[in-house]
C-alpha positions in Angstrom: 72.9 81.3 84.7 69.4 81.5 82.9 67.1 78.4 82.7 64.2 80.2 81.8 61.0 78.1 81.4 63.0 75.0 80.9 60.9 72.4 82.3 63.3 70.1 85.2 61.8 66.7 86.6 63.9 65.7 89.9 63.6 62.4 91.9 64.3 62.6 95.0 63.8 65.9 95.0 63.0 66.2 99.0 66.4 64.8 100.2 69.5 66.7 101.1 70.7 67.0 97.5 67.7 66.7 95.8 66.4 69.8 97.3 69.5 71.8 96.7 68.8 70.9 93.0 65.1 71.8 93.1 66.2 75.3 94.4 69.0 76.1 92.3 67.1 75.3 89.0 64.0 77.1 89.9 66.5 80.1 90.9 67.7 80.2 87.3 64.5 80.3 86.5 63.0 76.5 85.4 59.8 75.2 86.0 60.5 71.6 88.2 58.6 68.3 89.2 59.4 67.3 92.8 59.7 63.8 92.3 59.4 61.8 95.8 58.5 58.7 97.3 56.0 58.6 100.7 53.9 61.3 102.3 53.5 64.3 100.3 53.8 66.8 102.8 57.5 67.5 102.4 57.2 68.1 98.4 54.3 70.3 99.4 56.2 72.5 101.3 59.3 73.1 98.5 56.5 72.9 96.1 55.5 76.1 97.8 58.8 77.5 98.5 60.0 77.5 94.8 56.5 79.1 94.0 57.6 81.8 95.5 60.3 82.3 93.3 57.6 82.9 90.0 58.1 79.2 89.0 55.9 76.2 88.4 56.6 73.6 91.0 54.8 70.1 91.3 55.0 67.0 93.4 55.0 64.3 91.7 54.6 60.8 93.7 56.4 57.5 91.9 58.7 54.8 93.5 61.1 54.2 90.9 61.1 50.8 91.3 57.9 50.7 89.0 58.1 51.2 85.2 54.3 51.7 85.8 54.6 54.6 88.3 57.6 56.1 86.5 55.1 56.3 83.7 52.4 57.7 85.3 55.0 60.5 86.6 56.5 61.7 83.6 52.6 62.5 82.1 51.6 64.3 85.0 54.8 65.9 84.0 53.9 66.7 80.6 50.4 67.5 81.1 51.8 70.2 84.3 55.3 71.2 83.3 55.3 70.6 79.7 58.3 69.0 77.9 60.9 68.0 79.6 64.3 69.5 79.1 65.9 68.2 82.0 65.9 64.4 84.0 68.0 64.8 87.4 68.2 61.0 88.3 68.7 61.7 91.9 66.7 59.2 93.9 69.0 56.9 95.9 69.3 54.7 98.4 72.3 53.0 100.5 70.9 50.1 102.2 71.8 47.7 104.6 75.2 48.1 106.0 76.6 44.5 106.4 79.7 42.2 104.7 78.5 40.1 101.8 78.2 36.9 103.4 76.2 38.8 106.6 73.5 40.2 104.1 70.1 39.1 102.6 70.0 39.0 99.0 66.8 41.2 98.7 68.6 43.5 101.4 71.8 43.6 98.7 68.9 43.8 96.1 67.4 47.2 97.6 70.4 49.6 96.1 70.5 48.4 93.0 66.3 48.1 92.2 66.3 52.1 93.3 70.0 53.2 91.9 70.3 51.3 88.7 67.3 49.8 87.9 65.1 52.7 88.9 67.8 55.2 87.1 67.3 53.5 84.0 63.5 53.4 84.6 63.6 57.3 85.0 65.8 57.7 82.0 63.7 55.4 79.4 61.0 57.8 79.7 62.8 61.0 79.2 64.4 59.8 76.2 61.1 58.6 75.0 60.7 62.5 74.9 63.8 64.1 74.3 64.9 61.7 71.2 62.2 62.7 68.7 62.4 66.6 69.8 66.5 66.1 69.3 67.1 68.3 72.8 66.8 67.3 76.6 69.6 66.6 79.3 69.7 63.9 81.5 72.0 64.2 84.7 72.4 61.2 86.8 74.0 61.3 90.7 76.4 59.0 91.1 79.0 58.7 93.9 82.4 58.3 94.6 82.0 54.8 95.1 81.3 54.0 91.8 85.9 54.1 91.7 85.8 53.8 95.8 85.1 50.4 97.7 82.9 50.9 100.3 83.1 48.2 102.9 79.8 46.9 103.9 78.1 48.2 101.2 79.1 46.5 98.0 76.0 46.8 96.7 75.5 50.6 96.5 79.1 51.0 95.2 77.8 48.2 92.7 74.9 50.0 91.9 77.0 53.6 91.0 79.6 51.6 89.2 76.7 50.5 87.1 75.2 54.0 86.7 78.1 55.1 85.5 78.7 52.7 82.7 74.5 53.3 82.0 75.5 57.1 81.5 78.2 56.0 79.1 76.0 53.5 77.2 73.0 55.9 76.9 75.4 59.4 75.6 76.2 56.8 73.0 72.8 55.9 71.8 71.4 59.3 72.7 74.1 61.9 71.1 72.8 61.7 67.0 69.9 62.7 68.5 71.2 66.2 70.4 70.3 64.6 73.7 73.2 64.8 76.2 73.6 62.1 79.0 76.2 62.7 81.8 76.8 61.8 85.8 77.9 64.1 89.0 79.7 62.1 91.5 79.4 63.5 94.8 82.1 62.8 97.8 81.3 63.7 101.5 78.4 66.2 101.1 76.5 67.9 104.4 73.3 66.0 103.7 71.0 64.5 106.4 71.6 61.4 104.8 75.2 61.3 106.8 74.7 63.7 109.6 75.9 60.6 112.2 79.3 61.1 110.4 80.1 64.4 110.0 78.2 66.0 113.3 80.1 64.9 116.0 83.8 66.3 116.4 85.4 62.7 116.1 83.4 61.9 113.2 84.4 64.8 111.3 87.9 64.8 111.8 88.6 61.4 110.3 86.6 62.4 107.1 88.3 65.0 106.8 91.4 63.3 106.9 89.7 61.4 104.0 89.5 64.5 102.1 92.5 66.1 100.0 90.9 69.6 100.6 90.1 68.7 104.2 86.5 69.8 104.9 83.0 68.5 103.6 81.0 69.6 100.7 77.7 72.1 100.9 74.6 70.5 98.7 74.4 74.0 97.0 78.1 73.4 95.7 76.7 70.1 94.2 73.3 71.9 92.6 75.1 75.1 90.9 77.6 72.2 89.1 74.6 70.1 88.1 72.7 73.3 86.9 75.5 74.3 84.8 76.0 70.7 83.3 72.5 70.4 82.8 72.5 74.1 81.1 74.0 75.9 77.8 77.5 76.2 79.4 77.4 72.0 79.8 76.5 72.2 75.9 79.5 69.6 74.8 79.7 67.8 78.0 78.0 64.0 77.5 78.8 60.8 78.8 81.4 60.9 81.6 80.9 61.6 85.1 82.3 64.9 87.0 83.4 64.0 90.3 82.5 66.3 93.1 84.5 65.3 96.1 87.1 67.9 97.2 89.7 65.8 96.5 88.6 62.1 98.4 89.5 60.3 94.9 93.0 61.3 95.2 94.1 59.5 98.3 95.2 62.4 100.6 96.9 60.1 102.5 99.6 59.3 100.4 100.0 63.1 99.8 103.7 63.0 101.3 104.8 59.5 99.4 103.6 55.9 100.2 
């Protein structure tokens, strides 16, 4: 699939998924800004690695937390990249793992400032840009916890709930304008992000119990989806979210009857 000098801005873009994206999008050809938060060196380095591949790549530092920052990231982005054509909303965060009446409120607070509130952040701008040039695709990473309770973390799954019904509520507004607005809900992905789950034997056996096709996702299975939602073959896909989970949402076990 061709993204040819489509111009991609990615946040997160240094973690387990959002590299995966990064590559895949400058492989079909798009120009991308690494979007990521702390020392640069890591965004240098797949800066470098995707200019290898004949594309423009750019780090581009922001903590999404900050309308000012996102700002200040999405003109470098225009004056580097050019227009955008493409927002992945990947930046995330799970926080604190602790039972609601165990955990700080600005602990619970964390997820959704970076999830929700930083999604939306992210998303304002782009369609400060892709509304009046009626074009532009904005995917957001949800997870399957935004339909999935996740005990001891009631705050991310509140945060992806949210995002979801954000996707919904911006495909609305942004649709008349030929701007498409959609989510991808990752499951159990091989990401460093859960390596103390799925490296150890014991660990990886009761996930994949958890899992209807009994085995964890690759990040590259994640990036060619979002690729081709975000390209010409996603062209009358808006506002839902595409789950990504080798089967977790359907409850393997009551496969055989409950």
């Amino acid at each position: 699939m061709s993204l040819a000098g489509r111009h991609v801005v990615i946040t997160g873009a240094t973690g387990g998924l959002g590299s995966a994206f990064a590559r895949a999008f400058a492989e079909a050809g798009a120009h991308v800004g690494l979007g990521y938060f702390g020392p640069v060196t890591a965004a240098e380095a797949l800066a470098g690695e995707l200019q290898a591949l004949k594309v423009r790549a750019v780090p581009l530092a922001a903590d999404v937390t900050s309308p000012d920052e996102v700002r200040s990231m999405f003109e470098r982005a225009d004056a580097e990249l050019g227009p955008i054509d493409v927002l992945v909303n990947n930046a995330g965060l799970d926080g604190k793992r602790a039972p609601a009446w165990e955990i700080a409120l600005e602990d619970w607070r964390a997820p959704l400032e970076v999830n929700l509130f930083g999604a939306f952040a992210c998303a304002r701008e782009a369609l400060r840009r892709m509304v009046p040039r009626k074009a532009g695709v904005i995917v957001n990473v949800s997870s399957v916890h935004d339909v999935v309770p996740w005990g001891g973390h009631s705050a991310y799954a509140a945060s992806k709930a949210g995002l979801a019904m954000l996707t919904k509520t911006l495909a609305l507004e942004a649709a008349e304008f030929g701007v498409r607005v959609l989510a991808v809900a990752p499951g159990a992905i091989r990401t460093p992000i859960n390596e103390d789950v799925w490296a150890t034997a014991e660990g990886r056996r009761d996930l994949q119990r958890k899992i209807a096709m009994g085995r964890v996702g690759e990040p590259a299975e994640v990036a060619d989806l979002v690729v081709s939602l975000a390209g010409d073959a996603g062209g009358y896909v808006t506002g839902t979210t595409v789950y990504i989970d080798g089967g977790l949402c359907l409850y393997p076990e009551f496969r055989h009857g409950g």
